[in-house]
PDB file of N, CA, C and O in Angstrom, chain B, residues numbered from 101:
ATOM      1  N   UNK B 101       3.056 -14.827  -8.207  1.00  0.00           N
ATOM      2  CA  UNK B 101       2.043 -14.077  -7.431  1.00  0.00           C
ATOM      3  C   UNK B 101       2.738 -13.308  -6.282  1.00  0.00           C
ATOM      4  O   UNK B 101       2.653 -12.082  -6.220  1.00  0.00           O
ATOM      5  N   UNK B 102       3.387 -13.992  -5.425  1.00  0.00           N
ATOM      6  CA  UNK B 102       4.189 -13.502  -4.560  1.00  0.00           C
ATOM      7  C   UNK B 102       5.277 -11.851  -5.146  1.00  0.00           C
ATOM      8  O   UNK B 102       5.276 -10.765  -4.567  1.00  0.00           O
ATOM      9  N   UNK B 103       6.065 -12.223  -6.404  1.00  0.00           N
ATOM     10  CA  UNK B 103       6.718 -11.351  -6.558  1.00  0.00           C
ATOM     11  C   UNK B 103       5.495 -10.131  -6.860  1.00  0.00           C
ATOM     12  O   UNK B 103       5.949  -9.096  -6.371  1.00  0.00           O
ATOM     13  N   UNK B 104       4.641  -9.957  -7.242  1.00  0.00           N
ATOM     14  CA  UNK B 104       3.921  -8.763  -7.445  1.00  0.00           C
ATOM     15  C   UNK B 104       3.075  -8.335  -6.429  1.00  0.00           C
ATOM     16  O   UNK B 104       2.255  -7.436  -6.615  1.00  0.00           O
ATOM     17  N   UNK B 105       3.232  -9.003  -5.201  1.00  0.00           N
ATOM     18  CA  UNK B 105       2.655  -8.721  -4.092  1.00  0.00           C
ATOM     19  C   UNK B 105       3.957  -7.590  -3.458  1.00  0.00           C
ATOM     20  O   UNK B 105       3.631  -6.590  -2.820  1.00  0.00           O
ATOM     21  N   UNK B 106       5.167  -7.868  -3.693  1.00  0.00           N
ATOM     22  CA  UNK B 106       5.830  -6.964  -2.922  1.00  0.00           C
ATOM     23  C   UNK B 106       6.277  -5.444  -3.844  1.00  0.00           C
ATOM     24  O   UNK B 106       6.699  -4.429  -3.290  1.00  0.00           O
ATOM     25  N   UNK B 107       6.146  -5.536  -4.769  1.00  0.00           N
ATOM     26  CA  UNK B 107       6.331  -4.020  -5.781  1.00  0.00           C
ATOM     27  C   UNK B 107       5.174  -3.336  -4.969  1.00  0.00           C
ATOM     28  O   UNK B 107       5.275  -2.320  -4.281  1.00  0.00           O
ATOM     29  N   UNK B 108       4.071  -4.086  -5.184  1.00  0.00           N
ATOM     30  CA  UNK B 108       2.510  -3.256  -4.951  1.00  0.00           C
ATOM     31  C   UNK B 108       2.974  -2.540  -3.499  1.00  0.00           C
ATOM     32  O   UNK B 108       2.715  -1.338  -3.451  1.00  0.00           O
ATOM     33  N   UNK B 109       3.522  -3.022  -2.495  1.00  0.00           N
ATOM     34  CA  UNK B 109       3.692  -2.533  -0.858  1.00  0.00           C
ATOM     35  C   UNK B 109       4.336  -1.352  -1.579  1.00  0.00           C
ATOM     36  O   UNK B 109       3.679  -0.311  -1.605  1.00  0.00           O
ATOM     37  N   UNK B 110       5.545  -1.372  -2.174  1.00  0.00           N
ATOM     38  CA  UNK B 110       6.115  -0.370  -2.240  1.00  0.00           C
ATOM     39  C   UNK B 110       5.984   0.645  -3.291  1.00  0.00           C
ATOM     40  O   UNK B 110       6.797   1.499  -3.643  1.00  0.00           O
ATOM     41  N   UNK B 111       4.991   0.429  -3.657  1.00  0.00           N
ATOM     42  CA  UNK B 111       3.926   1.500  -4.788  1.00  0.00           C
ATOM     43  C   UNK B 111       3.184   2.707  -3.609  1.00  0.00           C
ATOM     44  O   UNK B 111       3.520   3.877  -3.423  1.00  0.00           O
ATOM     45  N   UNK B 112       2.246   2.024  -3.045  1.00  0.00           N
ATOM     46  CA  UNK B 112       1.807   2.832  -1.713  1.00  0.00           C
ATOM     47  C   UNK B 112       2.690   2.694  -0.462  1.00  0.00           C
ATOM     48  O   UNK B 112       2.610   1.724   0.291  1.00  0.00           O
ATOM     49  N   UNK B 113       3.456   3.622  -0.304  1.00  0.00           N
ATOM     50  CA  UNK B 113       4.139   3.626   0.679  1.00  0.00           C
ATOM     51  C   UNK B 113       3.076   4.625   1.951  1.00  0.00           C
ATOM     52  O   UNK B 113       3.297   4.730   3.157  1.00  0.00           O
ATOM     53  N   UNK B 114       2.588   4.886   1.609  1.00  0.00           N
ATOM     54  CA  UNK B 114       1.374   6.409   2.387  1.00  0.00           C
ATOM     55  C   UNK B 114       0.357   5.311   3.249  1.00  0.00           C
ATOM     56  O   UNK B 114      -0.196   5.535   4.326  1.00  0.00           O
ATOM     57  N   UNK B 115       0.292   4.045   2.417  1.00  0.00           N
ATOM     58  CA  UNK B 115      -1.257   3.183   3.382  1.00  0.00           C
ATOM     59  C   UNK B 115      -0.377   2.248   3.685  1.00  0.00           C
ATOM     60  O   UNK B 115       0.089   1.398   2.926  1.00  0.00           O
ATOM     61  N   UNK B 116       0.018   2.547   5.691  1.00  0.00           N
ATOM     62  CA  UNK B 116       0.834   1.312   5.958  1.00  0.00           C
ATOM     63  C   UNK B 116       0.028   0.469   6.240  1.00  0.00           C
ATOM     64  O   UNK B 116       0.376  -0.711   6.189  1.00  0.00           O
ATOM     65  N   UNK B 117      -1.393   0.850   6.654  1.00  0.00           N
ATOM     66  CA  UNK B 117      -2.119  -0.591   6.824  1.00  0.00           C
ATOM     67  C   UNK B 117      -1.781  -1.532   5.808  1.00  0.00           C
ATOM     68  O   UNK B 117      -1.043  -2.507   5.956  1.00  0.00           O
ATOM     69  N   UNK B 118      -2.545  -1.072   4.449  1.00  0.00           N
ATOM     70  CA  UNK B 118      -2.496  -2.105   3.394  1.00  0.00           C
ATOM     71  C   UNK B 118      -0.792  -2.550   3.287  1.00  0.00           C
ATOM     72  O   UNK B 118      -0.603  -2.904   2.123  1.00  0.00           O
ATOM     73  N   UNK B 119      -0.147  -2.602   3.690  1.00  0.00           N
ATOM     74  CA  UNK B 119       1.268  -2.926   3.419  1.00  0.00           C
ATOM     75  C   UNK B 119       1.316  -3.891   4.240  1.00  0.00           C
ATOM     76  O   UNK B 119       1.609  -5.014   3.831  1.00  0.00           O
ATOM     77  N   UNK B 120       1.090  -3.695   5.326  1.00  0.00           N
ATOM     78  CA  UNK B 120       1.013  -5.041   7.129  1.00  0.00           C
ATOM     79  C   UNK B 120      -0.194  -5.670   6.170  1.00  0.00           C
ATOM     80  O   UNK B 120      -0.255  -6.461   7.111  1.00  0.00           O
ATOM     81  N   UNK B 121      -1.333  -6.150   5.113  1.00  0.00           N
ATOM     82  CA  UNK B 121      -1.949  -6.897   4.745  1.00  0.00           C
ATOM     83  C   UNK B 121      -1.655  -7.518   3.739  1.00  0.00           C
ATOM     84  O   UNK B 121      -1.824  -8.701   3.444  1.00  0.00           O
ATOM     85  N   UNK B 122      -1.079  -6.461   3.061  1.00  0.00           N
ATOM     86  CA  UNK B 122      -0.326  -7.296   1.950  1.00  0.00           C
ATOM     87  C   UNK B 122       0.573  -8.667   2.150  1.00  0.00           C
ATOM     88  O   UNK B 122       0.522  -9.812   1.702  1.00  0.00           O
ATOM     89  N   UNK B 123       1.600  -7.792   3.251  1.00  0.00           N
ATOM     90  CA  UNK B 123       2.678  -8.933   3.980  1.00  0.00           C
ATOM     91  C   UNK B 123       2.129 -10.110   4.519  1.00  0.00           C
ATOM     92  O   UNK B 123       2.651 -11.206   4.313  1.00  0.00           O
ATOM     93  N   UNK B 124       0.965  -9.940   5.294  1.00  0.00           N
ATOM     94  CA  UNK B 124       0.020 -10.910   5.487  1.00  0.00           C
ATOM     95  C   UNK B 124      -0.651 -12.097   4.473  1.00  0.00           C
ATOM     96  O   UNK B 124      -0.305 -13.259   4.258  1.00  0.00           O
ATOM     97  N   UNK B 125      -1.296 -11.621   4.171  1.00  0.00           N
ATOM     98  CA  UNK B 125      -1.562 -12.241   2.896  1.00  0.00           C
ATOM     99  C   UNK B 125      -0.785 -13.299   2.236  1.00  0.00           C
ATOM    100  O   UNK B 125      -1.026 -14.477   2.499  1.00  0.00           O
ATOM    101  N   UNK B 126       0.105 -12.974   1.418  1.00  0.00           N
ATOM    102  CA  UNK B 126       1.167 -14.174   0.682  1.00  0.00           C
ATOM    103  C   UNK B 126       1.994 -15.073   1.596  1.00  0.00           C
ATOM    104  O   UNK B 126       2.602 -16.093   1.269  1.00  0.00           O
ATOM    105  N   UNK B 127       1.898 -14.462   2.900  1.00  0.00           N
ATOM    106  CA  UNK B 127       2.501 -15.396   4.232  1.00  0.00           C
ATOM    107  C   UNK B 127       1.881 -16.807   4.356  1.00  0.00           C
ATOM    108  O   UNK B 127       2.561 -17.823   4.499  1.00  0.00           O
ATOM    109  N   UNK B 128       0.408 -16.778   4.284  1.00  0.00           N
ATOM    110  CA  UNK B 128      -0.490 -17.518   5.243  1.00  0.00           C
ATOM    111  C   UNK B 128      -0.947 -17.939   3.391  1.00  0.00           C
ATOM    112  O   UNK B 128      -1.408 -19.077   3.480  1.00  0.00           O
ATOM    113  N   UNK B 129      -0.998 -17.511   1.873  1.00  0.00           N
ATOM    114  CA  UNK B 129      -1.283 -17.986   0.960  1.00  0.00           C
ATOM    115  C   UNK B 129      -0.395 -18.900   0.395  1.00  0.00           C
ATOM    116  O   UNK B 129      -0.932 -19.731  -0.338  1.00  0.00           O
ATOM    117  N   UNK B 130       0.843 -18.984   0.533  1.00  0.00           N
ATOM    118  CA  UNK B 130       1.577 -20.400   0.418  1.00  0.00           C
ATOM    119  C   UNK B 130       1.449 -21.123   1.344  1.00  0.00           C
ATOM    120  O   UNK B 130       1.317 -22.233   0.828  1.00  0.00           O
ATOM    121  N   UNK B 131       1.390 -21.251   2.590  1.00  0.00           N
ATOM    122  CA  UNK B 131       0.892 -22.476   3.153  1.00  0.00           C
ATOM    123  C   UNK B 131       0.051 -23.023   2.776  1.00  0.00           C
ATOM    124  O   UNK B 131      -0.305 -24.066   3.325  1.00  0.00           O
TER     125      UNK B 131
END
């Protein structure tokens, strides 16, 4: 899950929001 969370950031490079949520996301989802 994790590895396809980080291709996707760098698919949209144009929406940095969604990129700072993405990173978010799998941070706080393995704990």
């Amino acid at each position: 899950m994790t590895r396809r969370a980080r291709p996707v950031t760098v698919d949209p490079p144009r929406s940095g929001t969604r990129i700072e949520r993405v990173r978010v996301g799998p941070g706080p989802g393995q704990a």
